[in-house]
ZADO-1210 file (C-alpha; in nm, 4 decimals, padded with zeros to 6 digits):
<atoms>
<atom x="-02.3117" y="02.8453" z="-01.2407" code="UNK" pos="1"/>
<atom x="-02.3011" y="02.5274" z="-01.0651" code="UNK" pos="2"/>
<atom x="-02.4483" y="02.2423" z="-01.1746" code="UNK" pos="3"/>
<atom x="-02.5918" y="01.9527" z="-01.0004" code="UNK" pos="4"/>
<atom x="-02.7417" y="01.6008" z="-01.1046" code="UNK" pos="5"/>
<atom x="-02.9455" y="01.3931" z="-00.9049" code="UNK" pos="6"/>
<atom x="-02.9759" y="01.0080" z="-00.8848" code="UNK" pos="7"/>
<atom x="-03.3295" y="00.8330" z="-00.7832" code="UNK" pos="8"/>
<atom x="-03.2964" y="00.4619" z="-00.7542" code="UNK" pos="9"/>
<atom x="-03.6350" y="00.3272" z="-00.7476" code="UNK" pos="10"/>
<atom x="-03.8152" y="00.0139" z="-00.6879" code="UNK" pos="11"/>
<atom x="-04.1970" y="-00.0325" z="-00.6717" code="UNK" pos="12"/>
<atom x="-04.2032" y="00.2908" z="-00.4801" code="UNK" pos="13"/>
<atom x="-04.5010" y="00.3779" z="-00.6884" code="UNK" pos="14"/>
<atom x="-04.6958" y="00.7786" z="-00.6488" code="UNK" pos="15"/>
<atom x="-04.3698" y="00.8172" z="-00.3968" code="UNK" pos="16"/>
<atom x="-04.1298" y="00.8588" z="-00.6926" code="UNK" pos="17"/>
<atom x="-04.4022" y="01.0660" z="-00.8916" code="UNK" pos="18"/>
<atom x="-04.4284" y="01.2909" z="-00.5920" code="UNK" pos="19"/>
<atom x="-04.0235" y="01.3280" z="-00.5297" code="UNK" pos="20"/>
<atom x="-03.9987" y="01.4239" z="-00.8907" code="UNK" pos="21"/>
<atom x="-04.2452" y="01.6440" z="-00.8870" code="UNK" pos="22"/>
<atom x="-04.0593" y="01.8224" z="-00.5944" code="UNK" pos="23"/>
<atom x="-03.7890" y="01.8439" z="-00.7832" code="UNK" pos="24"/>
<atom x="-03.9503" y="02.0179" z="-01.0355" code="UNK" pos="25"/>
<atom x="-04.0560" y="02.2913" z="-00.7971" code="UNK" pos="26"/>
<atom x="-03.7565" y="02.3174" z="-00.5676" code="UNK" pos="27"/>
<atom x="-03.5678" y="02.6413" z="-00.5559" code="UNK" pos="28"/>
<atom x="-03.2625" y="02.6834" z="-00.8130" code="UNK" pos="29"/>
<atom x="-03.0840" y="02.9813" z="-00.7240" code="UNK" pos="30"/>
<atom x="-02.7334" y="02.9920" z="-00.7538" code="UNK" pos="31"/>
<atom x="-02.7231" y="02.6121" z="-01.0176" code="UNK" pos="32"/>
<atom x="-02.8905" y="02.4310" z="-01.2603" code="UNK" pos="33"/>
<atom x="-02.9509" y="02.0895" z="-01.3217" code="UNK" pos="34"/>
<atom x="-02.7357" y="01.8938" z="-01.5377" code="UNK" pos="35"/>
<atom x="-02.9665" y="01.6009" z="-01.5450" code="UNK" pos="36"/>
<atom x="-03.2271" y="01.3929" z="-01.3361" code="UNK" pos="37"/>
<atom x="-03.1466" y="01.0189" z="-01.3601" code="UNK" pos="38"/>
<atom x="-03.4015" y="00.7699" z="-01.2584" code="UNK" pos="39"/>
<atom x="-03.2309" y="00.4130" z="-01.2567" code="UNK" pos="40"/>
<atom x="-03.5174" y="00.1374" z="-01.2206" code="UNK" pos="41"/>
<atom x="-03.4344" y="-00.1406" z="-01.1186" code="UNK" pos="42"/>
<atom x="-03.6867" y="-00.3949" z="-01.2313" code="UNK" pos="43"/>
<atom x="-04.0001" y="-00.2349" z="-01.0983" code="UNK" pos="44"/>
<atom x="-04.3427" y="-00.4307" z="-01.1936" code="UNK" pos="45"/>
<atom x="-04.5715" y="-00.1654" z="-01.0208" code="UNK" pos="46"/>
<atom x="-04.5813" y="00.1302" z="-01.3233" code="UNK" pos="47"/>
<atom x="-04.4026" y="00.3776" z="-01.0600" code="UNK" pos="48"/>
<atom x="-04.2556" y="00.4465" z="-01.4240" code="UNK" pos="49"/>
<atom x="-04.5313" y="00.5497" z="-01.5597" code="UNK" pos="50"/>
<atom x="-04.6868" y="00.9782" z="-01.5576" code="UNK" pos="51"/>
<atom x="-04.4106" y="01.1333" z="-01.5984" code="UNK" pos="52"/>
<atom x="-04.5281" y="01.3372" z="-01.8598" code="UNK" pos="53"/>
<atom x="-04.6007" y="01.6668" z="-01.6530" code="UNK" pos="54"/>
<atom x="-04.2155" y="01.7153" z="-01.5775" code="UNK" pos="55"/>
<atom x="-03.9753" y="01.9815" z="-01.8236" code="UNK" pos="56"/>
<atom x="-03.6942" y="01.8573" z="-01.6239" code="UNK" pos="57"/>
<atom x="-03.3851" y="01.6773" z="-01.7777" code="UNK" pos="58"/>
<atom x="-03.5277" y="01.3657" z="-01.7000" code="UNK" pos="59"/>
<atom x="-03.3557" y="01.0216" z="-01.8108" code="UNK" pos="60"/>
<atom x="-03.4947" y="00.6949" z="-01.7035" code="UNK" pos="61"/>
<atom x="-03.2563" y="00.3939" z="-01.7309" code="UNK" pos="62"/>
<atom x="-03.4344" y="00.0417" z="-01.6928" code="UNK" pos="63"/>
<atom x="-03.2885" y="-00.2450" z="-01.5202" code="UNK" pos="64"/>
<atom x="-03.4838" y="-00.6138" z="-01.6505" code="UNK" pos="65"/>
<atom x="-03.3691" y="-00.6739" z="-01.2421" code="UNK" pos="66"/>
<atom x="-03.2953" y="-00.5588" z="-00.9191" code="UNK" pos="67"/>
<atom x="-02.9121" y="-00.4848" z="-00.9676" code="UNK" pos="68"/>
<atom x="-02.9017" y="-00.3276" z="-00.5769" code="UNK" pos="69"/>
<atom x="-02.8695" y="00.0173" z="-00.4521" code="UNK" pos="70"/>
<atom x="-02.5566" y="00.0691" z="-00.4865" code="UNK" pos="71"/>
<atom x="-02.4604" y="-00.0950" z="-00.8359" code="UNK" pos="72"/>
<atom x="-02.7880" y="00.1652" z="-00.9519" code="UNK" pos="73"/>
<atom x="-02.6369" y="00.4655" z="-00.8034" code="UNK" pos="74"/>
<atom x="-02.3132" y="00.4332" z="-01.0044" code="UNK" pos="75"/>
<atom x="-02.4980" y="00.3641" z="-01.2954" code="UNK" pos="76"/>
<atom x="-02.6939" y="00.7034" z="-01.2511" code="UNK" pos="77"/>
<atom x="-02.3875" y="00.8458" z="-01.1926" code="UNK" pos="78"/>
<atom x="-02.1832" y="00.7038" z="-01.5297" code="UNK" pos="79"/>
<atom x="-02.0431" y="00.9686" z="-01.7454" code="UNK" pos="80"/>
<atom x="-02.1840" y="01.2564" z="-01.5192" code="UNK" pos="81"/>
<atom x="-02.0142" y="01.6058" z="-01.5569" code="UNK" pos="82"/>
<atom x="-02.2190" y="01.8291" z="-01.2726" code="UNK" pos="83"/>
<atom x="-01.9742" y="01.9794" z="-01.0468" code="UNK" pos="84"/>
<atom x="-02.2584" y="01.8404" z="-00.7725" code="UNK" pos="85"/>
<atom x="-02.4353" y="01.4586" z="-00.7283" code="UNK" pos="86"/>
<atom x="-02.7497" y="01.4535" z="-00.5428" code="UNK" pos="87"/>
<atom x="-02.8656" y="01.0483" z="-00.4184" code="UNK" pos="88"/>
<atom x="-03.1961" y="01.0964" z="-00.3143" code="UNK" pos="89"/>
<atom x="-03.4624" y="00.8499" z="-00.1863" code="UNK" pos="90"/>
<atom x="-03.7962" y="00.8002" z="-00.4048" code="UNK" pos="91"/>
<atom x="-03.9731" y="00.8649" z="-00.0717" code="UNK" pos="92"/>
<atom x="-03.8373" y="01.2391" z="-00.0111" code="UNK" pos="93"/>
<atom x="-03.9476" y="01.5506" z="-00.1386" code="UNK" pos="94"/>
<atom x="-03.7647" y="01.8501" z="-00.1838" code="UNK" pos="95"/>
<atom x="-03.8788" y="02.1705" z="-00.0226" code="UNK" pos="96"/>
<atom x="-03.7691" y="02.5420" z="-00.1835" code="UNK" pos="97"/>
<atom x="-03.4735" y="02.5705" z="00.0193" code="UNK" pos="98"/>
<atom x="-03.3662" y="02.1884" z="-00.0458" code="UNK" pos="99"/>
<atom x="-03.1074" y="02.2256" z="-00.2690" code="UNK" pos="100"/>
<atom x="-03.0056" y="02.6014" z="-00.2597" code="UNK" pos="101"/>
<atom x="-02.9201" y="02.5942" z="00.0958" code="UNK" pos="102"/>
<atom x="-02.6579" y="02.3355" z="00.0764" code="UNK" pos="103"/>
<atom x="-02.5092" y="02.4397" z="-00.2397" code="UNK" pos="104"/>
<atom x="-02.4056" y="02.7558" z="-00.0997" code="UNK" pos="105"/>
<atom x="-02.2449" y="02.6144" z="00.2073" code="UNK" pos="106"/>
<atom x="-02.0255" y="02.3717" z="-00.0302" code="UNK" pos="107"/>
<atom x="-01.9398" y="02.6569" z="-00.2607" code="UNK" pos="108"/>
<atom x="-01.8162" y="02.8160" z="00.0985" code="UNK" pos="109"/>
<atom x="-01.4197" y="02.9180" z="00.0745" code="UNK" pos="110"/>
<atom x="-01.3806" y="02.7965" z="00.4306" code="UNK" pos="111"/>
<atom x="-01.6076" y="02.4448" z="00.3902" code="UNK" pos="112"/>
<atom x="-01.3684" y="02.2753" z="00.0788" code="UNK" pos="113"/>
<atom x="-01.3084" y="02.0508" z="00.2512" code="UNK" pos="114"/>
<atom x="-01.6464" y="01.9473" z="00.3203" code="UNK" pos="115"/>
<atom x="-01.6811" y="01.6356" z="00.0519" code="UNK" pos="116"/>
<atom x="-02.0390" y="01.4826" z="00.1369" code="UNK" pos="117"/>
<atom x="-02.3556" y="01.7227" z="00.2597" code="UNK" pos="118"/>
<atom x="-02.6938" y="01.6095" z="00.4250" code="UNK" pos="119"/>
<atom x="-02.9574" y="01.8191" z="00.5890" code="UNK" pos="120"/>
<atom x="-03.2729" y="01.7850" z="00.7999" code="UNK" pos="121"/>
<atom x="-03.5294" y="01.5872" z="00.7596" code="UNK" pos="122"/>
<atom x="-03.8874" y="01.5729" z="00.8158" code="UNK" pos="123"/>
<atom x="-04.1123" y="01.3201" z="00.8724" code="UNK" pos="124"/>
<atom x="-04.4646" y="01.2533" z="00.8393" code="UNK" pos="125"/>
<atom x="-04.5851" y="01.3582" z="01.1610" code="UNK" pos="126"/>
<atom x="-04.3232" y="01.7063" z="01.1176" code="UNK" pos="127"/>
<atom x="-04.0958" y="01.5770" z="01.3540" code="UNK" pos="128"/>
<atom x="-03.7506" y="01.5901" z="01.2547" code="UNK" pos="129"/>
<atom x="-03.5844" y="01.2713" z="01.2119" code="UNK" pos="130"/>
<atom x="-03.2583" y="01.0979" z="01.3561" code="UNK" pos="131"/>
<atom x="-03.0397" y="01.1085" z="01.0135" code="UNK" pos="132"/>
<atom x="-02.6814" y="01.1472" z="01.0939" code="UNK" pos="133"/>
<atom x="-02.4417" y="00.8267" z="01.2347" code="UNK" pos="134"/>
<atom x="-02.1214" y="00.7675" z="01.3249" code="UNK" pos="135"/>
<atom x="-01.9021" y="00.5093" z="01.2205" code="UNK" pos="136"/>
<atom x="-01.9684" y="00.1562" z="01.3524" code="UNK" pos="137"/>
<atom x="-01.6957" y="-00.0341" z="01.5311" code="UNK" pos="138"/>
<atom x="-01.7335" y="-00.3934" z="01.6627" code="UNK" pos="139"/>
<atom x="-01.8305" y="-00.2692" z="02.0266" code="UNK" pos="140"/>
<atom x="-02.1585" y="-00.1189" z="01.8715" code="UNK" pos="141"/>
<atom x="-02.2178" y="-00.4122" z="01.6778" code="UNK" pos="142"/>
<atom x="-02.1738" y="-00.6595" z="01.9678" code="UNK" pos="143"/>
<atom x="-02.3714" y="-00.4575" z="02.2070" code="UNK" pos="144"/>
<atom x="-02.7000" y="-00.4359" z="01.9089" code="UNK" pos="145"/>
<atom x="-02.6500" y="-00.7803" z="01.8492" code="UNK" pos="146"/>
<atom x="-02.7074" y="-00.8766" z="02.2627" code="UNK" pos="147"/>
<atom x="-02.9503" y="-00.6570" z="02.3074" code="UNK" pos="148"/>
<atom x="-02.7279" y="-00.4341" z="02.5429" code="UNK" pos="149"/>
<atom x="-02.8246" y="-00.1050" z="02.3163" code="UNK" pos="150"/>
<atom x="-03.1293" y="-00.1506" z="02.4218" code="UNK" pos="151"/>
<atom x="-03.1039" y="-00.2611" z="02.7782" code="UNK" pos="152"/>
<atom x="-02.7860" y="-00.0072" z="02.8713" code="UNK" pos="153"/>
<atom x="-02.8357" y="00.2921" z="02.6401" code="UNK" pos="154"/>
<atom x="-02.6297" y="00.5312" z="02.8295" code="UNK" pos="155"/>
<atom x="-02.3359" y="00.2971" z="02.8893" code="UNK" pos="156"/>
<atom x="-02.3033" y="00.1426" z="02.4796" code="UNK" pos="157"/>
<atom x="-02.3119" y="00.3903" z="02.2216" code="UNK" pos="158"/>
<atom x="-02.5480" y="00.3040" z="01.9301" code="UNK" pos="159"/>
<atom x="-02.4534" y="00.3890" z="01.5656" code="UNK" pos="160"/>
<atom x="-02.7102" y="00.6479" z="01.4958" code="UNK" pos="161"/>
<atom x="-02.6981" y="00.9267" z="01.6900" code="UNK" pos="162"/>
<atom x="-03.0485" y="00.8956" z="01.8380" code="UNK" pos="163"/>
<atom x="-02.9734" y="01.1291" z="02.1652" code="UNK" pos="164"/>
<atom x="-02.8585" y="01.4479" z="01.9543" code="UNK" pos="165"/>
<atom x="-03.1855" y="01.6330" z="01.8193" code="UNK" pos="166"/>
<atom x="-03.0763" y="01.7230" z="01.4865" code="UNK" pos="167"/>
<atom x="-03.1718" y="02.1234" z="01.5004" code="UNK" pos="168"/>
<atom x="-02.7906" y="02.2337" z="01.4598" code="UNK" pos="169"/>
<atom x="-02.5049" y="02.2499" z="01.2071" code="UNK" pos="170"/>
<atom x="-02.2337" y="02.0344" z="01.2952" code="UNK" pos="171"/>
<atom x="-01.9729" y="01.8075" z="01.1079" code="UNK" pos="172"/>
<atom x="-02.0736" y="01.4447" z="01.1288" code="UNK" pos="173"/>
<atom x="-01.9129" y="01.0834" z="01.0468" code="UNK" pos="174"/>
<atom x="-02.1949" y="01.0156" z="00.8214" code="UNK" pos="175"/>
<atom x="-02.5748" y="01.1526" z="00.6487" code="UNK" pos="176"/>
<atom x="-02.8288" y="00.9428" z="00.5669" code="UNK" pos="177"/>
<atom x="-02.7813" y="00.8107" z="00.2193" code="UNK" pos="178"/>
<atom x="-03.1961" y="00.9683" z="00.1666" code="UNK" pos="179"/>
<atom x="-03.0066" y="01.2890" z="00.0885" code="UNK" pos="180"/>
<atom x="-02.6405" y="01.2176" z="00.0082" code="UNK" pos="181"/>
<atom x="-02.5109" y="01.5648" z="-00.1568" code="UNK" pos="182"/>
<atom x="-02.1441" y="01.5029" z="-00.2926" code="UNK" pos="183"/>
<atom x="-01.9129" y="01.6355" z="-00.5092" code="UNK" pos="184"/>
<atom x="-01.8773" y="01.4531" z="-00.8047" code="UNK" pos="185"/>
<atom x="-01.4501" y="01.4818" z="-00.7755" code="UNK" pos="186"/>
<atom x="-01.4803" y="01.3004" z="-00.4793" code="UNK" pos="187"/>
<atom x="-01.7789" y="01.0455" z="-00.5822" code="UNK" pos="188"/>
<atom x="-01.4757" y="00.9483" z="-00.8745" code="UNK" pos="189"/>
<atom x="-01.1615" y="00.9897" z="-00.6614" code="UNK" pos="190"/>
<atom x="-01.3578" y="00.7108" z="-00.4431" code="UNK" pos="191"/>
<atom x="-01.4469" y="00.5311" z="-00.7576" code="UNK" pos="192"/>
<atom x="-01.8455" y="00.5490" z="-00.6559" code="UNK" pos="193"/>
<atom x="-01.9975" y="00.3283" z="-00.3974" code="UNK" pos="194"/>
<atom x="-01.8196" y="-00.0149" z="-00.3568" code="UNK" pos="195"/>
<atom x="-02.1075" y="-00.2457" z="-00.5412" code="UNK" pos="196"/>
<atom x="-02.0662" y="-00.5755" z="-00.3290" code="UNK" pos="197"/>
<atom x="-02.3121" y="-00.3745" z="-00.0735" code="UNK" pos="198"/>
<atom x="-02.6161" y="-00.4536" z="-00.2647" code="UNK" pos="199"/>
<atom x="-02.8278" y="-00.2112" z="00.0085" code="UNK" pos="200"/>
<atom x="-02.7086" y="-00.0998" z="00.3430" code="UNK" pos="201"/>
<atom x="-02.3846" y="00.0535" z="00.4817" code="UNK" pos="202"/>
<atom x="-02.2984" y="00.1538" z="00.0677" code="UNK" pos="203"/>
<atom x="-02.3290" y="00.5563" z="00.2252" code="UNK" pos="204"/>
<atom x="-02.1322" y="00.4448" z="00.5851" code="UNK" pos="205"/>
<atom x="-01.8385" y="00.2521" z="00.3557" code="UNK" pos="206"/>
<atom x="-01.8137" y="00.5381" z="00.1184" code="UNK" pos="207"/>
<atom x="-01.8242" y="00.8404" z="00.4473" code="UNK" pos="208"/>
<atom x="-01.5558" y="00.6787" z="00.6112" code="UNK" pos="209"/>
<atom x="-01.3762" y="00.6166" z="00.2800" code="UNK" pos="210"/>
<atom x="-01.3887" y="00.9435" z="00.2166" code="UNK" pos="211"/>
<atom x="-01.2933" y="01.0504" z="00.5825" code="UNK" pos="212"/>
<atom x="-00.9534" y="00.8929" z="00.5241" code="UNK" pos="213"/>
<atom x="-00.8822" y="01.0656" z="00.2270" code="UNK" pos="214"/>
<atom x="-00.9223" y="01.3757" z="00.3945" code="UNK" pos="215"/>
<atom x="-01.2850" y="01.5334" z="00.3331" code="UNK" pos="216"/>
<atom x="-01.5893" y="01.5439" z="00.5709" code="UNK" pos="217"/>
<atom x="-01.9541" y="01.4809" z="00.5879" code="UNK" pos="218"/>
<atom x="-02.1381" y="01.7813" z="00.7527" code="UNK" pos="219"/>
<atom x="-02.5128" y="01.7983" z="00.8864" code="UNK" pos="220"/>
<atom x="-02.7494" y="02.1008" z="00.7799" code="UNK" pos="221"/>
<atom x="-03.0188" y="02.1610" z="00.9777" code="UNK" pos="222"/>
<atom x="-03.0933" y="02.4998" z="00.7981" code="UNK" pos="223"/>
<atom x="-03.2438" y="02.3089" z="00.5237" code="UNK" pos="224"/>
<atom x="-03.5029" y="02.0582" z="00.5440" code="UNK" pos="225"/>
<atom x="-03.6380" y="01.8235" z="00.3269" code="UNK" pos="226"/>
<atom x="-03.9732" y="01.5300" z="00.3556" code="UNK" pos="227"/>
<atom x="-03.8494" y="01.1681" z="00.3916" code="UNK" pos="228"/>
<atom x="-04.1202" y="00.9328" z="00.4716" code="UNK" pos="229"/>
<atom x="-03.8889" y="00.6639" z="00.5575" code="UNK" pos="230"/>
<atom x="-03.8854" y="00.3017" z="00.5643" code="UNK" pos="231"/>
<atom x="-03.9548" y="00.3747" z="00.1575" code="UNK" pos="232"/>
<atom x="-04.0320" y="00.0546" z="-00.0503" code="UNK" pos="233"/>
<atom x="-03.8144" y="-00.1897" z="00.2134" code="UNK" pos="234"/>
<atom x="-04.1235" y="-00.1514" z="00.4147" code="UNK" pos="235"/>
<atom x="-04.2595" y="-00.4691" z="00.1600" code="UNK" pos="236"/>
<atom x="-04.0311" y="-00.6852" z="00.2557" code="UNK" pos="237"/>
<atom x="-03.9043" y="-00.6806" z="00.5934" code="UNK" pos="238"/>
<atom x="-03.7526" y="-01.0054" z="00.5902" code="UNK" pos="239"/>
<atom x="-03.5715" y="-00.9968" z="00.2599" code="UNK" pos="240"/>
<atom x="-03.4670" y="-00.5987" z="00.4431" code="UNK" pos="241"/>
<atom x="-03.3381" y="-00.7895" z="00.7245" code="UNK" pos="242"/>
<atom x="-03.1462" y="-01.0087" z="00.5156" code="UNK" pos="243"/>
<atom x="-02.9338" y="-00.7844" z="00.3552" code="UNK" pos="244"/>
<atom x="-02.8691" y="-00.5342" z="00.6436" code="UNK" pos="245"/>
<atom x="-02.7497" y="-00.8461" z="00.8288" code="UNK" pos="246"/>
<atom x="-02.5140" y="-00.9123" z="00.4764" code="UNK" pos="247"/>
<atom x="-02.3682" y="-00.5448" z="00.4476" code="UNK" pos="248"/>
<atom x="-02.2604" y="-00.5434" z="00.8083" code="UNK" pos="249"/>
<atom x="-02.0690" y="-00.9038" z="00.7724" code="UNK" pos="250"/>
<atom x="-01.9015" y="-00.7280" z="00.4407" code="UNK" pos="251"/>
<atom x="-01.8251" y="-00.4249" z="00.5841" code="UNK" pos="252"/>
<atom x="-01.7322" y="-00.6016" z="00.9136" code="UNK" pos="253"/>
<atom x="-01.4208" y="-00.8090" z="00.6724" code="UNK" pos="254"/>
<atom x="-01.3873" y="-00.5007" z="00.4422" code="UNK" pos="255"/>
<atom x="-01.3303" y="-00.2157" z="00.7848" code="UNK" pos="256"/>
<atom x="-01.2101" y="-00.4585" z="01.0883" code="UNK" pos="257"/>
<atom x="-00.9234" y="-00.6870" z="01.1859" code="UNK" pos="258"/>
<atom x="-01.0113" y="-00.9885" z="01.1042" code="UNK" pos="259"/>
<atom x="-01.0363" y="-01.1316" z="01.4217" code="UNK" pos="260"/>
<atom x="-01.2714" y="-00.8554" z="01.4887" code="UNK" pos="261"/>
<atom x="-01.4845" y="-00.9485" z="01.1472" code="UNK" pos="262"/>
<atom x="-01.4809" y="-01.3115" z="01.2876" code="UNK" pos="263"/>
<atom x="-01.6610" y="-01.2502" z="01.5843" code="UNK" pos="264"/>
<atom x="-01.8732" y="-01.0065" z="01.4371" code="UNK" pos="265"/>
<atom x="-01.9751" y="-01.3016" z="01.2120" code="UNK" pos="266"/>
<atom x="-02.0130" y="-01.5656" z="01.4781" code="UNK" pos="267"/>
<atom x="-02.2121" y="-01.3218" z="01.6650" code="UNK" pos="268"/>
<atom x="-02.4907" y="-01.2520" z="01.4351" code="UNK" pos="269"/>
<atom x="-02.5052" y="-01.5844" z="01.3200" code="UNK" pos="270"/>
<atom x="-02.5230" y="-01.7930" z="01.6303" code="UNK" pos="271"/>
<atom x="-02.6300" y="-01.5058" z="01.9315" code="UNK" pos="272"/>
<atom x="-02.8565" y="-01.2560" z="01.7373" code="UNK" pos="273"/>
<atom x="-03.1408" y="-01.4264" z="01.6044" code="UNK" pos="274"/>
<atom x="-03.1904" y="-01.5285" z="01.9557" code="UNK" pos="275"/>
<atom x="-03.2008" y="-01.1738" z="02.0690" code="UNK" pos="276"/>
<atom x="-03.4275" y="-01.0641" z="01.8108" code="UNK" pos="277"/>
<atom x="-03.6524" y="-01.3182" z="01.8783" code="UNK" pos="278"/>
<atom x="-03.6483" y="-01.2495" z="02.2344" code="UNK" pos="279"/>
<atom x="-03.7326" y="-00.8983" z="02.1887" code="UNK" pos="280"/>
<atom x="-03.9670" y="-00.9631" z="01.9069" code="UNK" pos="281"/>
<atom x="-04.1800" y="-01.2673" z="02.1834" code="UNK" pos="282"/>
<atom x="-04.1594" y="-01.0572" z="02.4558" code="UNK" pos="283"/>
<atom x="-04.3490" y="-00.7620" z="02.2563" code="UNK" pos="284"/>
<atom x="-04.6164" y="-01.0027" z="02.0758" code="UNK" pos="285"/>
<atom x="-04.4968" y="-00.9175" z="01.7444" code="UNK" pos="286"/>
<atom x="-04.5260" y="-01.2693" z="01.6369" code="UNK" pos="287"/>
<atom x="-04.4960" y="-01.1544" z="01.2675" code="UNK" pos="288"/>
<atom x="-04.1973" y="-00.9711" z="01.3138" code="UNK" pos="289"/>
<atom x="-04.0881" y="-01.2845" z="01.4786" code="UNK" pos="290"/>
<atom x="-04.1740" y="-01.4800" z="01.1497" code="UNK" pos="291"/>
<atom x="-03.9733" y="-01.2605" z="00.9501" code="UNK" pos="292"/>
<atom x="-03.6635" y="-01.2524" z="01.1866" code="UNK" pos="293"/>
<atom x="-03.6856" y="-01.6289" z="01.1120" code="UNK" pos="294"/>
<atom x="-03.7258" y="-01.5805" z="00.7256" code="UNK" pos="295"/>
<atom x="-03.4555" y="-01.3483" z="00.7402" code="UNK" pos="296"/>
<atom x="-03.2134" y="-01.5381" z="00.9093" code="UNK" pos="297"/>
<atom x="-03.3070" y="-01.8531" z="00.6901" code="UNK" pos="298"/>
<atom x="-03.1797" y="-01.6327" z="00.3850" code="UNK" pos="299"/>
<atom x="-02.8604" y="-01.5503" z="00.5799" code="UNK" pos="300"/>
<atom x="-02.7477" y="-01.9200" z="00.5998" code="UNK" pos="301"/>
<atom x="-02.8533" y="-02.0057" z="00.2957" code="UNK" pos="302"/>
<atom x="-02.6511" y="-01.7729" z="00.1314" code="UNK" pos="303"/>
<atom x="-02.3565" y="-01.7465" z="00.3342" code="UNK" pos="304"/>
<atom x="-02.0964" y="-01.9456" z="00.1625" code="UNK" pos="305"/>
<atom x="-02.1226" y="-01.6636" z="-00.1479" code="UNK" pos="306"/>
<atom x="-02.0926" y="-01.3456" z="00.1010" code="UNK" pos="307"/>
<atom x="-01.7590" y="-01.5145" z="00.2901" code="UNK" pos="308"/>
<atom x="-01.5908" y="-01.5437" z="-00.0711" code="UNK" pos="309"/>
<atom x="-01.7347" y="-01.1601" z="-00.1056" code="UNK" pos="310"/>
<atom x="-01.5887" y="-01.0965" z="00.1875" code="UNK" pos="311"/>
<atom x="-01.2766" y="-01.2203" z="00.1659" code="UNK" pos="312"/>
<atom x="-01.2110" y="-01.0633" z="-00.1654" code="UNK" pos="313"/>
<atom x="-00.9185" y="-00.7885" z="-00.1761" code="UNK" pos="314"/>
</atoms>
């Protein structure tokens, strides 16, 4: 029987993570077991840790004193795991019946092998289902989101999520939403886990298209669903969220690209974008947002001269 472990990394997500755990507890296990349930905290202050007396699951709670990122937290959940199967998942989903057995069995497929990373539907509050699946960015996609063009020309520049496609079919994708991020551990430590200098952001897109050139693929599942509120705890602090979405992309931007291409991706989003965003943001009357494109941008310079000798690291 298979076996499968799943990795929560949670942050002030408060009756969220209760909630996904208890889903957990009550989603379907036909066909595995788990190994283990690994919550990795990393420095939480809002007792999200606290209740978790009503689960029988194999529950392990490891406690960061401080935020050590997303991706650092998921390798650590990870460390020393022996489940044939890894499971990332979100505090902020919930697993339905068919969550986990559904996906399982296509993996264990003879004719999907090759299939390395496995996401399926999601559902959001309203019962909509949401736009999970991307492809991979290149610098076009960038440049046209950072001048507004996406917005302004969205059936001439292609975005990176794949907002036109409905999501209510099987099909092989470049990349799932890391809410749900089903992979199999021999990959997760042929790939050596997710590359740590993305603190949050692009950690799943670096480690899809990793895995891409080593020959597996990322597939969709729309006959399995799963609750994902979304947004999750980021939804505190949009500025700070900003911050280090606008960080990932300049890493992955040096880590993916030539770097002539990385350049201009970097003199782009410093120089043109926050004057786009606060375009957009004006135009709209979100004055707040408006605040916090500032605040987030602030951040950015400040901390610049530490991501360039990130990103120029080999």
């Amino acid at each position: 029987m298979n076996v499968v472990d799943i990795v929560i990394v949670n942050w002030n997500a408060g009756s969220l993570l209760r909630d996904c755990v208890r889903s957990i507890k009550e989603a379907g296990q036909a066909g595995f077991e788990f190994g283990q349930v690994v919550i990795v905290d990393n420095g939480s202050t809002d007792g999200s840790l606290d209740g978790f007396e009503f689960t029988d699951l194999p529950l392990k709670i490891v406690k960061n004193t401080d935020n050590k990122g997303f991706a650092a937290a998921c390798n650590q959940g990870a460390q020393g795991s022996r489940a044939d199967y890894l499971l990332f998942l979100n505090p902020d989903t919930r697993l339905f019946a068919d969550s986990l057995s559904v996906p399982l069995a296509f993996m264990e497929a003879a004719q999907n092998q090759s299939v390395g990373i496995c996401g399926i539907q999601l559902i959001d509050e309203l019962a909509e289902v949401s736009r999970s699946c991307a492809r991979f960015p290149t610098p076009r996609m960038f440049l046209s989101k950072i001048f507004g063009l996406d917005r302004l020309f969205p059936g001439f520049f292609q975005s990176h999520f794949m907002e036109e496609w409905g999501h209510r079919e099987n099909r092989e994708v470049d990349q799932v939403i890391g809410a749900f991020f089903l992979v199999r551990r021999r990959l997760f430590e042929q790939l050596d886990g997710f590359d740590e200098r993305f603190f949050v952001y692009f950690e799943e897109v670096d480690f899809s298209l990793r895995a891409k050139k080593s020959g597996w693929a990322s597939y969709y599942l729309a006959d399995a669903q799963a609750y994902h509120k979304g947004g999750g705890t980021s939804e505190q602090v949009k500025a700070k969220r900003l911050f280090y979405s606008l960080r990932s992309r300049i890493l992955y931007g040096y880590k993916h690209f030539t770097p002539t291409q990385a350049t201009l991706l970097l003199v782009s989003t410093l120089c043109f974008e926050p004057l786009t965003r606060l375009t957009f943001n004006l135009l709209q009357g979100a004055f707040k947002s408006a605040s916090e494109t500032i605040s987030g941008y602030l951040m950015l310079y400040r901390a610049l001269p530490g991501i360039m000798i990130v990103a120029l690291k080999r």
